[in-house]
N, C-alpha and C positions, 0 to 999 in steps of 0.2 A: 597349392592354390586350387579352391573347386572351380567346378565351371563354372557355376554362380556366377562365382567372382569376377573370373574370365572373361563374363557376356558382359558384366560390368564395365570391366575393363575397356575392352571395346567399342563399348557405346561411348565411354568419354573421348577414347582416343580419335575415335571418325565423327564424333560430331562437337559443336560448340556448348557443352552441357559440361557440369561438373559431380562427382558423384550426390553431393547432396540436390542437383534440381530430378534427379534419376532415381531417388528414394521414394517410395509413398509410404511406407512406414515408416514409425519412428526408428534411427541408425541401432538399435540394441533388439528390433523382433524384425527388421527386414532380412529376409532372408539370404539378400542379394550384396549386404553388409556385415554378415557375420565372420568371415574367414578373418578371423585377429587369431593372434597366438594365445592369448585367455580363453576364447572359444573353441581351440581344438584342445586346450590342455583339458577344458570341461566335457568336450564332448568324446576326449579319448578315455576319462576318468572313466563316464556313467557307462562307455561300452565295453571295457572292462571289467565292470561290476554285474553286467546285462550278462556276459558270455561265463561267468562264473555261476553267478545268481538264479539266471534263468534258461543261460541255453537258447535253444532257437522256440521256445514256446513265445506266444504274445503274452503281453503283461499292459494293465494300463496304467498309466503316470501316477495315478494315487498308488497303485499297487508297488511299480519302483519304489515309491516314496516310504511304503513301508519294509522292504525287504533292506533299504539301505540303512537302517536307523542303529545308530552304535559304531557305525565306520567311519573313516576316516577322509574328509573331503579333499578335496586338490589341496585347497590352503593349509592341510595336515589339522584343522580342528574339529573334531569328532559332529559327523553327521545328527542333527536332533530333530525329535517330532516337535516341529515350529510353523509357523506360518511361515517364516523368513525362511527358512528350508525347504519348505515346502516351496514356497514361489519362487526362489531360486533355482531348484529342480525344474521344475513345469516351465519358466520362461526363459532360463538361461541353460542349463547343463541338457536338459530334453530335445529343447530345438536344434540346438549346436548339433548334439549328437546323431539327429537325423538327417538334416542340411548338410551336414561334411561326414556325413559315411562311414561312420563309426557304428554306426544301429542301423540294418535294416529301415526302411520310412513307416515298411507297413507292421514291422515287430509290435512296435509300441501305438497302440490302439484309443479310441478315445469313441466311444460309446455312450450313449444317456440310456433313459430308464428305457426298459422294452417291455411288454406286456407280461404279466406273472404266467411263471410255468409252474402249471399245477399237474404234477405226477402222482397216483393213486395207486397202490403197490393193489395187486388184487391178490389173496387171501387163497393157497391151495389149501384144498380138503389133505389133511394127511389119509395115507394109503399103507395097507403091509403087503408083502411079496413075499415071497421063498426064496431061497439064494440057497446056491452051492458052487463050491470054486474044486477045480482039479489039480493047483499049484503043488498039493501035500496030503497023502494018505490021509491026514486029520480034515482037513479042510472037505473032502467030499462028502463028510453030513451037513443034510438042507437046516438052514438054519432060519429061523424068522427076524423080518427085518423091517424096518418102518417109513417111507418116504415123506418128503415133505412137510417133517413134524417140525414146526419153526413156531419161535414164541408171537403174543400177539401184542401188540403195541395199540394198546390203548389211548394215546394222542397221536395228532397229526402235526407234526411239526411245522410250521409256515418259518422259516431263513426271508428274511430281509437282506438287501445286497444295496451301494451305492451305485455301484454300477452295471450293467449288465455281461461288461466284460470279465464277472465272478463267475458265469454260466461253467466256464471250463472246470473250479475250483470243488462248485459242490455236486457238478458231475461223476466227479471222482469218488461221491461220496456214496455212490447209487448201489454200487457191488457190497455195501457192507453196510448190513440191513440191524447185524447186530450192536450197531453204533447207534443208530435211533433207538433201538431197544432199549439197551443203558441208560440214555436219553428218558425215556419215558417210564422207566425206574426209577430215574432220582427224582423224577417227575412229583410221584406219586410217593416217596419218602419226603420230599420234602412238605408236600401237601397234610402229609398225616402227621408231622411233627409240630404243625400249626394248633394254636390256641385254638379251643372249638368254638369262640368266636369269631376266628380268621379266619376258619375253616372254610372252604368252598361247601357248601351242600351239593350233594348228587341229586337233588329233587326226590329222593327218597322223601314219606311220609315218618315222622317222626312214633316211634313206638307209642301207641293208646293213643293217636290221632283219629 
């Protein structure tokens, strides 16, 4: 039994009250009504799946909702991208899971939109140097060598997020510059394999204009 329930407890036992006039939610999201044996077998489920899935990183409830899809729910029938899955998560297995101590409270996070983060990689000049190493009689002739020579990425990519608790996801995405790169190659195969009526124009002037 949590404390929740405990404090519950207590308040019916010393006063003339019963646990439903001690409710103000409704008995299925009061938090102080959850301890049933259904809601800890759910909230033992989802923290299970939390400490395999995600470890001690935060994740937000939509995020769970897609990390769990193809498993297997308490009731043993295969977790699905539903609405009815979906709000089962978020009102029943979620809450459970926080309220009786299976999750961390502040693990699972619940964020709205937060103002766009605009990052603008800024562009080195490539540079050449001289290099020589003493590791190996061959290695000590100077050799020429070229810094900062990185491809240029002709879009900017704008990522749309539902939530802002993605921030950490495509943070991750920052160190590897060569992935927008690729990004903005298919970019631009895609754009040239278009009918040259689909075609975007560059605002170039067309030849004999």
């Amino acid at each position: 039994m949590t404390r929740l329930r405990t404090i519950l407890d207590e308040a019916v036992a010393d006063n003339d009250y019963s646990a439903k006039d001690l409710t103000v939610l409704a008995p299925q999201n009061d938090p102080y009504r959850i301890d049933t044996p259904a809601r800890h077998r759910d909230g033992a489920w989802l923290g299970a799946h939390v400490a395999e899935k995600i470890g001690d990183d935060d994740i937000h409830v939509r995020g769970l909702h897609y990390a769990l899809l193809g498993g297997a729910k308490p009731d043993g029938s295969a977790y699905a991208n539903s609405e009815e899955d979906w709000r089962w998560l978020a009102t029943c297995a979620a809450k459970a899971a926080r309220w009786l101590g299976y999750v961390p409270f502040e693990q699972i996070v619940d964020q709205r939109n937060a103002e766009p983060t605009i990052r603008i990689s800024q562009r080195e000049d490539p540079f050449h140097y001289v290099d020589a190493g003493f590791a190996t009689p061959d290695s000590i002739d100077p050799g020429i060598a070229v810094g900062a020579f990185t491809g240029e990425q002709p879009y900017r990519l704008v990522l749309f997020g539902e939530k802002s608790s993605l921030k950490g996801v495509l943070e991750a995405l920052r160190p590897y510059p060569a992935a927008a790169q690729a990004v903005g190659r298919a970019l631009q195969q895609a754009q040239a394999a278009l009918p040259p009526s689909d075609n975007v124009s560059d605002g170039a002037p067309e030849k004999g204009a």
